[in-house]
MMTF fields as JSON, N, C-alpha, C and O atoms, coordinates in Angstrom:
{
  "mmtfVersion": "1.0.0",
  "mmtfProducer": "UNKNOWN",
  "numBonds": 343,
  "numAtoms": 344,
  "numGroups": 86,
  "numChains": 1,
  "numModels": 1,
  "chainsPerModel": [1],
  "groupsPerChain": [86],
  "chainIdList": ["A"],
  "bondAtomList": [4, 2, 8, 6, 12, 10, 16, 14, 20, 18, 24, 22, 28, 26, 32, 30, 36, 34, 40, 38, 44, 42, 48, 46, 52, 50, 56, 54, 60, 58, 64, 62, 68, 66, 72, 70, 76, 74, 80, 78, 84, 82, 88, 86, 92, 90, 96, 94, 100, 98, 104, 102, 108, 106, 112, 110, 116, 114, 120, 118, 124, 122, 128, 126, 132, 130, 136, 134, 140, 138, 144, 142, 148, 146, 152, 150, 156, 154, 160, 158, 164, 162, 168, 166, 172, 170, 176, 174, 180, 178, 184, 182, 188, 186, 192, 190, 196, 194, 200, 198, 204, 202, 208, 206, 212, 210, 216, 214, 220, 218, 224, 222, 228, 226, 232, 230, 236, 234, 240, 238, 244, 242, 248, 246, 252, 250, 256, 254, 260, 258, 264, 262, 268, 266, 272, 270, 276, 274, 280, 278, 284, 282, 288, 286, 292, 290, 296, 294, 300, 298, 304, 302, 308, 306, 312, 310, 316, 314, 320, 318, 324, 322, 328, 326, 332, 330, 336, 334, 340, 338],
  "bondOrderList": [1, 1, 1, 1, 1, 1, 1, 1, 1, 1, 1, 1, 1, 1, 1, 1, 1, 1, 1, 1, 1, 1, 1, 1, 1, 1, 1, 1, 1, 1, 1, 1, 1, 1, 1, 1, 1, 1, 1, 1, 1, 1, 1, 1, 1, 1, 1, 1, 1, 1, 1, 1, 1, 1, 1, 1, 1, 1, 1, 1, 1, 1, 1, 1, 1, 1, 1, 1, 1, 1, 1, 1, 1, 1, 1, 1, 1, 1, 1, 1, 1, 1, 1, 1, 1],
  "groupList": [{"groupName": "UNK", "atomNameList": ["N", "CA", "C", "O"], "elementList": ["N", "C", "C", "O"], "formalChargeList": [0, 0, 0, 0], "bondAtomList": [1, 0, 2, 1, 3, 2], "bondOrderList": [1, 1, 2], "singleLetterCode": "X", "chemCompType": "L-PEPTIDE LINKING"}],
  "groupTypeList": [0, 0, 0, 0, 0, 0, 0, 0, 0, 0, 0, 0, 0, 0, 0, 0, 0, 0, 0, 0, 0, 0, 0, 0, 0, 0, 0, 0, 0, 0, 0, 0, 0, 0, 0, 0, 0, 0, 0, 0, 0, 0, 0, 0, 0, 0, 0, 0, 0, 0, 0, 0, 0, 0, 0, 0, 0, 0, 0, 0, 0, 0, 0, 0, 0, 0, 0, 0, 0, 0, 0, 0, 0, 0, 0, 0, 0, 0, 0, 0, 0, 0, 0, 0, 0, 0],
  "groupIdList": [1, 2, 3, 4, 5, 6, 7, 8, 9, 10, 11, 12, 13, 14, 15, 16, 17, 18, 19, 20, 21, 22, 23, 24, 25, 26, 27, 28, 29, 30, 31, 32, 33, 34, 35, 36, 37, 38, 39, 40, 41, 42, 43, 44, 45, 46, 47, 48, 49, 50, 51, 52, 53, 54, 55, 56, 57, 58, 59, 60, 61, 62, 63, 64, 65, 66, 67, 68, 69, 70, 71, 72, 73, 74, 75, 76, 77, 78, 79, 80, 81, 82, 83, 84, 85, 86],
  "secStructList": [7, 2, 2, 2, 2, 2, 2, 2, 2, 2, 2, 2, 2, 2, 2, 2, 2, 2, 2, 2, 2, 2, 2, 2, 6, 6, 7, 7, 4, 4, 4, 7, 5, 1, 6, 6, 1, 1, 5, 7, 7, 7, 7, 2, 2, 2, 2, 2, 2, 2, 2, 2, 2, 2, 2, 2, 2, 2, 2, 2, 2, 2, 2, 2, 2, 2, 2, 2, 2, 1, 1, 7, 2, 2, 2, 2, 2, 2, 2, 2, 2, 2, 2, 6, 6, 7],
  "xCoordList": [108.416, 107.051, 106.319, 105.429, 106.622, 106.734, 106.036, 104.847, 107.044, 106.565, 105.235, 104.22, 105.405, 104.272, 102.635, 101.653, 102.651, 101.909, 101.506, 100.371, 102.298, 101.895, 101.405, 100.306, 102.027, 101.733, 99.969, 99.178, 99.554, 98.089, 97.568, 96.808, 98.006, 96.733, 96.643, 95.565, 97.47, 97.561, 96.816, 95.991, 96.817, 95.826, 95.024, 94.053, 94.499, 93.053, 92.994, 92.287, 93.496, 93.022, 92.149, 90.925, 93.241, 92.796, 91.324, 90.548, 90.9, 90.012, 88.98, 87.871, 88.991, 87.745, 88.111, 88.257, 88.661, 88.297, 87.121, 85.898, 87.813, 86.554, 85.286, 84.255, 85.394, 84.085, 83.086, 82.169, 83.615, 82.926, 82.225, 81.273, 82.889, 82.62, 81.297, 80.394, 81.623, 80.412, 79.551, 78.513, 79.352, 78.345, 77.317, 76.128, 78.347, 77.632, 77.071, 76.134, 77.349, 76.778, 75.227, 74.394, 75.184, 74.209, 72.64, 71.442, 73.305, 73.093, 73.422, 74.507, 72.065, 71.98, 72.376, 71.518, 73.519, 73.326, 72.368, 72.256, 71.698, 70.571, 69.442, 68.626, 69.404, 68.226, 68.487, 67.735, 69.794, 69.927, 69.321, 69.1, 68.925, 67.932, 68.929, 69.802, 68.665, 68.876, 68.553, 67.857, 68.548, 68.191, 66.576, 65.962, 65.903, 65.336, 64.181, 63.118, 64.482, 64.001, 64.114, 63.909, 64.262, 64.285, 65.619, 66.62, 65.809, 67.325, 68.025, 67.682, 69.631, 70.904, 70.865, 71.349, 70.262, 70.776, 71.825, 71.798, 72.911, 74.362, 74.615, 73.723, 76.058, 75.836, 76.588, 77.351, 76.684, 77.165, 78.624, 79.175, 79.174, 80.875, 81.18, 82.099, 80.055, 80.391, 80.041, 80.718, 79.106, 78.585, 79.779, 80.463, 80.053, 81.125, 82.655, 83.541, 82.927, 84.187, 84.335, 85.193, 82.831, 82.62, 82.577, 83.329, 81.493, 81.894, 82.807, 82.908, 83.992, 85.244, 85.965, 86.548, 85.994, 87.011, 86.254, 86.875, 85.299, 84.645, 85.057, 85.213, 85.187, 85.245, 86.758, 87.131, 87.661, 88.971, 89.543, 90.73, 88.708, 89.046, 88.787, 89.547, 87.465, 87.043, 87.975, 88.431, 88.44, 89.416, 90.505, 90.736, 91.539, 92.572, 92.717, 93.528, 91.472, 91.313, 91.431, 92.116, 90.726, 90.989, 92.518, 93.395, 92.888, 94.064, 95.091, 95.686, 95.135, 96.138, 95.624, 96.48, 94.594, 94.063, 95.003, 95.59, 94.836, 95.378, 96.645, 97.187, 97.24, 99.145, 99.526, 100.523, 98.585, 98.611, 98.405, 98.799, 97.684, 96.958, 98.432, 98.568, 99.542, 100.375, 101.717, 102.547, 101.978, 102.952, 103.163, 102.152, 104.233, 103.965, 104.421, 104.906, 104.14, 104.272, 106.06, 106.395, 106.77, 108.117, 108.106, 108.779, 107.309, 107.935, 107.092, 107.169, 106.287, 105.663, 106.543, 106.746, 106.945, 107.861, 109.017, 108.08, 109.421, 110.663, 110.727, 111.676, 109.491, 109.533, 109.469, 110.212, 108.256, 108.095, 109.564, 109.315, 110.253, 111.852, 112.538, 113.215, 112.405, 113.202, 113.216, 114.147, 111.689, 110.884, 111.734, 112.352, 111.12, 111.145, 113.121, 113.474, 114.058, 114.839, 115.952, 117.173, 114.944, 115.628, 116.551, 117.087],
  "yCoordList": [99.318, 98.808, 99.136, 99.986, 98.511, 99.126, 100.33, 100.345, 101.915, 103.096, 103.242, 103.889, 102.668, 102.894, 102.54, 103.253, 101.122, 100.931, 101.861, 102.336, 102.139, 103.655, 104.766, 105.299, 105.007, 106.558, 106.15, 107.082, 104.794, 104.69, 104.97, 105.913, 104.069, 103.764, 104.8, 105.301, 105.055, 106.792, 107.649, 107.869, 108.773, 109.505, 108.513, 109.089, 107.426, 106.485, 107.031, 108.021, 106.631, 106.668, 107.64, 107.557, 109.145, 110.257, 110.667, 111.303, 110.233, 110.935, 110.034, 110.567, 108.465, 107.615, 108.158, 109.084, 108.827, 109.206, 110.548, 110.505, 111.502, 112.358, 111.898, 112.019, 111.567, 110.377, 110.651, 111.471, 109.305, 109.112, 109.804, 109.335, 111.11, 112.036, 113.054, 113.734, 112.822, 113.601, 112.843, 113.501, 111.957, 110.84, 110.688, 110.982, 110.063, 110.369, 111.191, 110.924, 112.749, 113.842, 114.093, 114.863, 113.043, 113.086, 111.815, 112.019, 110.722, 109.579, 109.13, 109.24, 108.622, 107.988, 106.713, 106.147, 105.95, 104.937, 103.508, 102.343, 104.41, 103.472, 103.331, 102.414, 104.165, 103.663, 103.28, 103.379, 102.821, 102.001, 100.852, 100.111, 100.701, 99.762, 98.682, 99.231, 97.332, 96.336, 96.644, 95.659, 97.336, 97.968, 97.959, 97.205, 99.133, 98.997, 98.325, 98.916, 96.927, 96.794, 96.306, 97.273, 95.628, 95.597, 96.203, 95.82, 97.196, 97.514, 96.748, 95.705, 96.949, 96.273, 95.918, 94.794, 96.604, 95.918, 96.223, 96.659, 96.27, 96.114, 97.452, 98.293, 97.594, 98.37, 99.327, 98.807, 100.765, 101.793, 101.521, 101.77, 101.295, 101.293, 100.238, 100.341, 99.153, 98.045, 98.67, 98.31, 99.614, 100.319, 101.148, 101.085, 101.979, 103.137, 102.136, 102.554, 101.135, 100.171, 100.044, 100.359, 99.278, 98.031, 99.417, 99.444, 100.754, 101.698, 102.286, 102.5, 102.641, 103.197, 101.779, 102.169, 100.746, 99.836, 100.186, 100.828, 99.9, 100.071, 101.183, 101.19, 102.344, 103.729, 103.553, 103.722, 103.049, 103.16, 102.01, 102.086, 100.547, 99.743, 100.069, 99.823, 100.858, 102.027, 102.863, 102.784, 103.677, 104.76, 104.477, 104.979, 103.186, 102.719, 102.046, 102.342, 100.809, 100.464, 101.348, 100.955, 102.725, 103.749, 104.074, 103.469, 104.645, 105.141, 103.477, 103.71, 103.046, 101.886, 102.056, 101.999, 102.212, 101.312, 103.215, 103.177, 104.039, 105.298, 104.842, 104.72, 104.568, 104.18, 103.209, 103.398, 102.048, 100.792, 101.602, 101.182, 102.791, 102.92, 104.131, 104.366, 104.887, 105.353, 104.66, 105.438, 103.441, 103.022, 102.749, 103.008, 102.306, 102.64, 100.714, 100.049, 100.243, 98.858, 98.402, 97.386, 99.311, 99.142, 98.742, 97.913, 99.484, 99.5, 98.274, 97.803, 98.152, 97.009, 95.666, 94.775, 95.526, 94.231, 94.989, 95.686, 95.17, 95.22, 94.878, 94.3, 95.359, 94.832, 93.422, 92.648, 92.967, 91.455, 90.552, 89.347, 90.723, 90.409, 90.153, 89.136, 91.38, 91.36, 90.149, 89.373, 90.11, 89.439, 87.562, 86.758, 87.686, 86.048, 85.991, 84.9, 86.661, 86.53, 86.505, 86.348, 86.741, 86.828, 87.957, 87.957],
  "zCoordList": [92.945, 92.913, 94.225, 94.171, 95.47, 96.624, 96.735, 97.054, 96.363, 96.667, 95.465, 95.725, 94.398, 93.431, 94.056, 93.851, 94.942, 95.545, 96.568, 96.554, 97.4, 98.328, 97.391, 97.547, 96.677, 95.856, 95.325, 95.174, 95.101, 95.183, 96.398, 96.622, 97.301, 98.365, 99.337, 99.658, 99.698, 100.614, 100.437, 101.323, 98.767, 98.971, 98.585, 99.076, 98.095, 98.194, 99.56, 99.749, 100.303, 102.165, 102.089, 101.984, 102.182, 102.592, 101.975, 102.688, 100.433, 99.701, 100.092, 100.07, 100.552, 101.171, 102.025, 101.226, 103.552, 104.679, 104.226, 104.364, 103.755, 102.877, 102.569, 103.23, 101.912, 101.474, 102.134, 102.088, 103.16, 103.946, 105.123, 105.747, 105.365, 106.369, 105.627, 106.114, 104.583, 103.504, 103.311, 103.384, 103.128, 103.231, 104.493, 104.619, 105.435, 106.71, 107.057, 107.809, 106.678, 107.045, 106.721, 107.199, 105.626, 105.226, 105.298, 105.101, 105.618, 105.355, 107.281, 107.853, 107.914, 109.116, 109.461, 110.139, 109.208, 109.064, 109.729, 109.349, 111.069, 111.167, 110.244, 110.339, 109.43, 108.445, 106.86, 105.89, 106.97, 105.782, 105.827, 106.785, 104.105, 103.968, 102.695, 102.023, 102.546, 101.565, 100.28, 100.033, 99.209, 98.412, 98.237, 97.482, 99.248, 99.373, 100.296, 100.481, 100.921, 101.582, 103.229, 103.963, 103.632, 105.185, 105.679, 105.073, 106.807, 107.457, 107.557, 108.113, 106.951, 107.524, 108.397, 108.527, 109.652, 111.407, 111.657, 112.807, 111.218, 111.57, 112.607, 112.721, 113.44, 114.088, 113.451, 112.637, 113.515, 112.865, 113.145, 112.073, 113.664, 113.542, 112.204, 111.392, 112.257, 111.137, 110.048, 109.085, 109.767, 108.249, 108.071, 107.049, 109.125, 108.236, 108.307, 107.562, 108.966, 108.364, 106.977, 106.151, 106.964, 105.5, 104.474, 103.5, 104.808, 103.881, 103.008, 101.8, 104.937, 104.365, 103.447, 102.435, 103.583, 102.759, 101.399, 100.552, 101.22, 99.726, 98.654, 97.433, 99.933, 99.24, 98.582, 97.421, 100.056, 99.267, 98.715, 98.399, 98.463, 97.094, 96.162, 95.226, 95.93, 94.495, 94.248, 93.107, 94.954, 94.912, 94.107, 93.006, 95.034, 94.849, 93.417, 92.539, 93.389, 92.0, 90.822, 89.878, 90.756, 89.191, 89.886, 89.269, 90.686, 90.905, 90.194, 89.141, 90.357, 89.592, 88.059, 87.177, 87.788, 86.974, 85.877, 84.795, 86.445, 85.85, 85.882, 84.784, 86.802, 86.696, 85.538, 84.84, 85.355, 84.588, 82.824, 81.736, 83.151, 81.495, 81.038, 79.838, 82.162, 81.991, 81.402, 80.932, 81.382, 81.029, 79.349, 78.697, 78.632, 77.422, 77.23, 78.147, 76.005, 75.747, 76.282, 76.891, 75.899, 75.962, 77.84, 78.453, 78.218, 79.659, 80.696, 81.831, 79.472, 80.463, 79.887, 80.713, 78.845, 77.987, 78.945, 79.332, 79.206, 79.63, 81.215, 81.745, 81.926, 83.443, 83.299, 83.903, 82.205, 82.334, 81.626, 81.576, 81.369, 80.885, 81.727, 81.875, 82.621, 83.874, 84.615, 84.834, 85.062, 85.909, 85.656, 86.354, 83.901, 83.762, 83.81, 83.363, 84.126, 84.053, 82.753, 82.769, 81.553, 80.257, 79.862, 78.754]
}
């Protein structure tokens, strides 16, 4: 379970570090606005933080959510068996 969890979040990392470097390239983060209206304020180290986590809870989330839609009924009844000890 363990390495399954890594085998998500890792490349998540790498492809939100991407991301975000493409983003930025493009996007100032002093002039982000509230959708639309008045500036964040915040200081740029706090935008590309709160960014990068976003990018790679999005990431990570389909990446599971692909591992979760790979398993077949048998294998999910059978971990949960395990689990309850039956």
């Amino acid at each position: 379970m363990k390495q399954r969890i890594l085998q998500i979040l890792w490349p998540a990392f790498l492809v939100a570090g991407v991301l975000e470097i493409l983003v930025f390239a493009v996007i100032d983060p002093h002039e982000l606005r509230w959708f639309g209206g008045p500036l964040i304020g915040w200081a740029p180290v706090a935008i590309y933080s709160v960014t990068f986590l976003m990018f790679w809870s999005a990431i990570a989330i389909a990446g599971a959510v692909t591992v979760l839609l790979t398993f077949t009924a048998a294998e999910l009844n059978t971990s949960q068996d395990a689990r309850s000890g039956s």
